[in-house]
N, C-alpha and C positions, 0 to 999 in steps of 0.2 A: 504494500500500500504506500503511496505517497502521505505528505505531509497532510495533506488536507482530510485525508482519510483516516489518519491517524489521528486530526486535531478532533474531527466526527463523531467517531469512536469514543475519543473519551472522553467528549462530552455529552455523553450518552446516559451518563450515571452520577448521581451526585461524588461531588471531590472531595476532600477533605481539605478545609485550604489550612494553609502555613502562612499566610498574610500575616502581617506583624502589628498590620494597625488597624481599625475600623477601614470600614469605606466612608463613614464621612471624614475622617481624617484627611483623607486622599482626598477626596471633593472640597476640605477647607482646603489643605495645600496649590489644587489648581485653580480655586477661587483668589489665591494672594495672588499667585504669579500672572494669574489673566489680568488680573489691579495694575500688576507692574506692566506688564507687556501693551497693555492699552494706554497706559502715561509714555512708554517709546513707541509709538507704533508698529509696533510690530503685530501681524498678521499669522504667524508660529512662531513656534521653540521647537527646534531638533535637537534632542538633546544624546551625546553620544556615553558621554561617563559614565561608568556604573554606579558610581555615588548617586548620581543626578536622575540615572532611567529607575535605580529602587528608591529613592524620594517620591518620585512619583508616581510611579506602575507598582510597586512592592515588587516587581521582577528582579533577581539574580541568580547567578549562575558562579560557578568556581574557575569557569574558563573564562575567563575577561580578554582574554588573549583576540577574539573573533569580535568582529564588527553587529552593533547592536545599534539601535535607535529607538528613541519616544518621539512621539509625534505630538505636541499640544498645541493644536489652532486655537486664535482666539473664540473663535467660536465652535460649537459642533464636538463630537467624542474624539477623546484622545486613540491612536494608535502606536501600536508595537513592532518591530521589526526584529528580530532573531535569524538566528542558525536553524537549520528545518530540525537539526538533531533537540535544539532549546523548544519548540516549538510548544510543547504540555507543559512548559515551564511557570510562563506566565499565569496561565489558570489556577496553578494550586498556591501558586506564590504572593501575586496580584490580583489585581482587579479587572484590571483588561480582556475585552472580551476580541476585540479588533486586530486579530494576528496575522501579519505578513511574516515570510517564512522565505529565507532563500537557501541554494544548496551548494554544497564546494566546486560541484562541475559546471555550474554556471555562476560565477562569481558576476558578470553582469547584473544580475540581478541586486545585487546591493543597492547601485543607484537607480537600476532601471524601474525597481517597484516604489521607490520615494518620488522621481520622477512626474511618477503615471499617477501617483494620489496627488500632489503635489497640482498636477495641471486639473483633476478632477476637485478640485478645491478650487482652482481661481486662482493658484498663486506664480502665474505666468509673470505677473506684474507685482506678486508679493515681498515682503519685508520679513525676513524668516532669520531669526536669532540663534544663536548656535552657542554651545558650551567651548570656545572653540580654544581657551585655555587652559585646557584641562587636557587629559590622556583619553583616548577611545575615539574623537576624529580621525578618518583613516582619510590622508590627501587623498589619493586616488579618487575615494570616492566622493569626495567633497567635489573634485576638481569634473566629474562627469555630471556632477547634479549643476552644478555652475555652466557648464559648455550647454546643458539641455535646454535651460532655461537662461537665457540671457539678460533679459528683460526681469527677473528678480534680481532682489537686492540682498544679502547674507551678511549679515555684520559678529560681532560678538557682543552675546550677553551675558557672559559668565557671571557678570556682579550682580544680574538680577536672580539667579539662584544663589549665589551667596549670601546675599540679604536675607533673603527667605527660609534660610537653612544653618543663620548665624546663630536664632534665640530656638531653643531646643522646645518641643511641648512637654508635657508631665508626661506621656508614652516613652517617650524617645529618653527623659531624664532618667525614668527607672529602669531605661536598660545601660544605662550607662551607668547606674546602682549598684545593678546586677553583675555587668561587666567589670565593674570596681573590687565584687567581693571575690569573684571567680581570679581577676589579676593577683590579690593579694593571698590565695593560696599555693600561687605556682610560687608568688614570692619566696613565702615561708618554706616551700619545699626547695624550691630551688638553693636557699640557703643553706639548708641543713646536710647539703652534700658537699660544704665549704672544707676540702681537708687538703695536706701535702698527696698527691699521685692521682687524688679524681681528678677525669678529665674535664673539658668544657659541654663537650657530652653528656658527662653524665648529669651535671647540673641542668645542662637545655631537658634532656629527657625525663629528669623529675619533675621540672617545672612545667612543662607542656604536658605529660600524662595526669598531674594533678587537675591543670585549670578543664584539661578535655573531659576528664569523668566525670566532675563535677558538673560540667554542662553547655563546656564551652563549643565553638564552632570552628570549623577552621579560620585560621590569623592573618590577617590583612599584613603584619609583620610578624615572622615565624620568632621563638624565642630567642634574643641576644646575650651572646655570654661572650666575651674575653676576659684573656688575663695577662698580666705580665707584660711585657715592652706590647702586645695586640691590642691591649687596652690606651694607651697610647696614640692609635688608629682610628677615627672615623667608622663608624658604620663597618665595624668586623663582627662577623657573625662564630658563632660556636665549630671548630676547626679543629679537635682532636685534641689541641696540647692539655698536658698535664700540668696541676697545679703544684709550682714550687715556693719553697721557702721564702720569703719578703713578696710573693707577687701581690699586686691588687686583682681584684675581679670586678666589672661588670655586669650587674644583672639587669634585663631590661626586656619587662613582660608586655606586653597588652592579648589579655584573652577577652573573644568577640561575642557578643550575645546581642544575638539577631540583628549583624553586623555594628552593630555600637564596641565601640574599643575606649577602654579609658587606662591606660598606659601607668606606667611607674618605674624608675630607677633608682637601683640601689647599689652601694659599694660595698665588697669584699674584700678583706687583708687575710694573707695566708702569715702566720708570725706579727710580731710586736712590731705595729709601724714605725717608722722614721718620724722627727719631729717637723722634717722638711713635709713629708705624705699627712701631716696631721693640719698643718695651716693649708696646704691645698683641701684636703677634706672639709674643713670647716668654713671653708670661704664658699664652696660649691653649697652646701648645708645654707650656711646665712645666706645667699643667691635665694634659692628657694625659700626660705622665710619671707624674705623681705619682700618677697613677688606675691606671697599669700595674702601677707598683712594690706599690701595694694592695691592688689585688684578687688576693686569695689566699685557698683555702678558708678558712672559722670566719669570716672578716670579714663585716659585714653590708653592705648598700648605703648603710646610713646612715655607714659608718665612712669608704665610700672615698671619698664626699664629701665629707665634713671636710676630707681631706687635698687635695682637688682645689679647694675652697674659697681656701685657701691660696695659692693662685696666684692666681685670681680678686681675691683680697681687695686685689693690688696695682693693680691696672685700672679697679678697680669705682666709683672717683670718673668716672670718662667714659665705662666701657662695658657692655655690659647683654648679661648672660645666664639663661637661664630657671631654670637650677636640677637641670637633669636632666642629668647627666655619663656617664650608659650607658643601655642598653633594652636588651632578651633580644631574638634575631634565629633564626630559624629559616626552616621552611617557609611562604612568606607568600605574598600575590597583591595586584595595584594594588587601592585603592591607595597602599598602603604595605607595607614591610619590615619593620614596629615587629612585635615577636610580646609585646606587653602583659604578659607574665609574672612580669614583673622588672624592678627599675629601680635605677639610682644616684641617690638623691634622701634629701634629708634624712628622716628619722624612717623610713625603708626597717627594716623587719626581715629581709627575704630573708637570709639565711645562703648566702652562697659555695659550691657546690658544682663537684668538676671534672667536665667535661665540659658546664658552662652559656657560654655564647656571647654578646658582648655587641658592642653598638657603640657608642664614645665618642661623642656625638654636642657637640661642642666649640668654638664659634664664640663671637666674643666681640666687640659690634658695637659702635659709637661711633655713634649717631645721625645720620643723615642726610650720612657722610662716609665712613666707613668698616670693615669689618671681617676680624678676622683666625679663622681654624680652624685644628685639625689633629684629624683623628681615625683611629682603628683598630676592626678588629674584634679582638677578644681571646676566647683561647680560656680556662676556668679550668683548672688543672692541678691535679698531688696537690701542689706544692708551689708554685705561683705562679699566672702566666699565661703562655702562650704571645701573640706579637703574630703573627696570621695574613696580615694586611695591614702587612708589615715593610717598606716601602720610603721610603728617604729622606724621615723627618720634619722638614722643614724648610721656610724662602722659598723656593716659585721665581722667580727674576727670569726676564722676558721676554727674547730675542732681540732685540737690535739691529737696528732700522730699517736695511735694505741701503739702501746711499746709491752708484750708480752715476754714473763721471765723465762728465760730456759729451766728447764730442772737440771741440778748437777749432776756431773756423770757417775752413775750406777746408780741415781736415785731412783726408786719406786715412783710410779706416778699413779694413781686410782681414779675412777673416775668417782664423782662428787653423787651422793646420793641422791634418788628423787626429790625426798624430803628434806636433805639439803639444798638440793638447792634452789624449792620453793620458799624456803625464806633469806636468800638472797635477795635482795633489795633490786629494783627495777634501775635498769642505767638512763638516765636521762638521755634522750632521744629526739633528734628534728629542730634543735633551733640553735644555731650558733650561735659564741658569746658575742655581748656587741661590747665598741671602746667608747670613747669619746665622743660627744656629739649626741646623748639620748634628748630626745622634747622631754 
């Protein structure tokens, strides 16, 4: 059977949908953006992002990799465009009833089914806005939709989905809740594998098996672990090495619940750190305070930086960081969590609102030796912020090397009774010591 026959089929029978929000939800949502799109004139929104097509369709997929589209005229039902294999996607996912479906041997079809709806709408001569600084644009096909119709006009409106996607609703807050508590179990496990010879592995694989059983979904960003001169590095992911004596570690979770990510970094010392690794630690530590204490509605993103600066300013002879002290986190897919809407960054105008979502994003690296983090995701409030990811901002130090005695030679060795050694006392298990730096 073809696509069509497949879509038929199953919708033959009731579905069991996995939508994540109401349908009025969705119907508030294309009610703002029609608000905006009718103050630019604009006549559609094609929108390509996966962030941007589950905003508004509740449609996603794990393959982001293939060309998708929302359709939202301003007037008239929205439409979906998919992979023929995506095609029963939308139904149990979304709300969309309107499926275009195209297939890998005829890639033509990409723009040729946009095209053909496109002039069955009227929009020969239309004003049609596009997400177009964003990922999921494919030139190709932008550039055959543009040749067909010459006579429209295609601009970018990314800012009008970022407006509308800046201030979170109570849905969308309690999965960034939910995804808060699920992050801070991978944490605590992740930590608990802090010792001299575990690898980066084996910390990624405690802290990813935790946040997944527990209920997480697959990771817009998979678990980050270095350590030792890797932690030093930008954006290095979990690589085998094994953890040695003076290293620091990197831990740096976001597990996704019905794609909401709310992220967290924290530092690990394998051994008694250095007094040099302690004033970098605590400078990265008060960064994050002093951005918490900041961000409060009316403040801009330029303002909470200044103050996040400030801490920075004591380090900054030996350690180097990029400038960016928060990002807007929402509904996102690999591969990344960043939802680009909003930043902590010098000459930022964004104005603070409650209910925008942020993640401190806070490391602070010494060249080719070491670095330290601490970050949160934060909610804004009417009067502050809320810290979602509230769990012990501090050093973790690693677990001591178990050092078992030999017996002497010719000594007897017995094994320990049942009833011996039911009253041995339980060893304390799963959380490594912290140092300096506890809230």
């Amino acid at each position: 059977m073809d696509y069509r026959e497949y879509l038929a089929a199953t919708r033959a029978g009731p579905i069991p949908s996995e939508a994540a929000f109401s349908r009025s939800e969705y119907q508030a949502r294309v009610a703002a953006l029609r608000k905006a799109m009718a103050a630019r004139g604009l006549d559609a929104l094609m929108l390509c992002d996966p962030g941007n097509m589950y905003y508004v369709s509740g449609y996603y997929t794990f393959e982001t990799s293939v060309h998708g589209a929302v359709v939202l005229p301003l007037e008239g039902e929205p439409f979906i465009q998919v992979l023929a294999l995506e095609a029963s996607n939308p139904l149990i996912k979304g709300w969309l009833s309107d499926i275009l479906a195209y297939t890998r041997s005829d890639p033509g079809q990409m723009s040729g089914q946009l095209v053909e709806r496109f002039r069955a709408l009227g929009f020969e001569r239309g004003r049609i806005g596009l997400d177009a600084a964003l990922p999921g644009l494919r030139l190709s096909v932008f550039r055959e939709i543009e040749a067909a119709l010459p006579g429209a006009r295609f601009e970018n409106a990314t800012d009008i989905l970022w407006a509308a996607r800046r201030v979170k609703s109570a849905r969308e807050i309690a999965y960034h809740r939910e995804a808060a508590r699920l992050t801070m179990l991978g944490m605590r496990a992740g930590r608990a594998e802090l010792r001299v010879g575990a690898s980066e592995n084996d910390i990624a694989a405690a802290a990813y098996s935790a946040m997944v059983r527990a209920g997480g979904e697959f990771m817009s960003i998979q678990p980050i672990v270095a350590s030792g001169h890797r932690h030093a590095y930008n954006h290095m992911h979990f690589f085998r090495r094994k953890l040695q004596q003076g290293d620091s570690v990197m831990l740096e979770f976001g597990a996704a619940y019905h794609r909401y990510t709310s992220p967290m970094i924290r530092t690990g010392h394998v051994g008694a750190p250095t007094e040099e690794f302690l004033r970098v630690s605590d400078a990265a530590r008060e960064s994050a305070d002093r951005v918490i204490a900041a961000a409060k509605p009316g403040r801009t993103g330029h303002d909470v930086t200044v103050e996040a600066l400030k801490a920075y300013d004591k380090v900054k002879d030996v350690a180097f960081h990029y400038g960016c002290y928060g990002y807007s986190v929402g509904g996102q897919f690999p591969p990344s969590w960043v939802e680009p809407s909003a930043f902590f960054v010098l000459k930022s105008e964004t104005v603070l609102e409650p209910g925008m979502v942020f993640h401190l994003p806070i490391c602070f690296r010494v060249p080719r030796r070491f670095a330290a983090g601490y970050s949160e995701t934060i909610l804004i409030t009417k009067k502050g912020c809320e810290v979602l990811t509230d769990d012990r901002r501090e050093l973790y130090l690693a677990r001591p090397a178990i050092r078992r005695a030999r017996p002497r030679t010719g000594a007897r060795t017995r094994p320990r009774s049942a009833s011996a050694a039911s009253k041995k006392k339980p060893r304390a298990r799963g959380r490594a010591r912290s140092a300096r730096g506890t809230r």
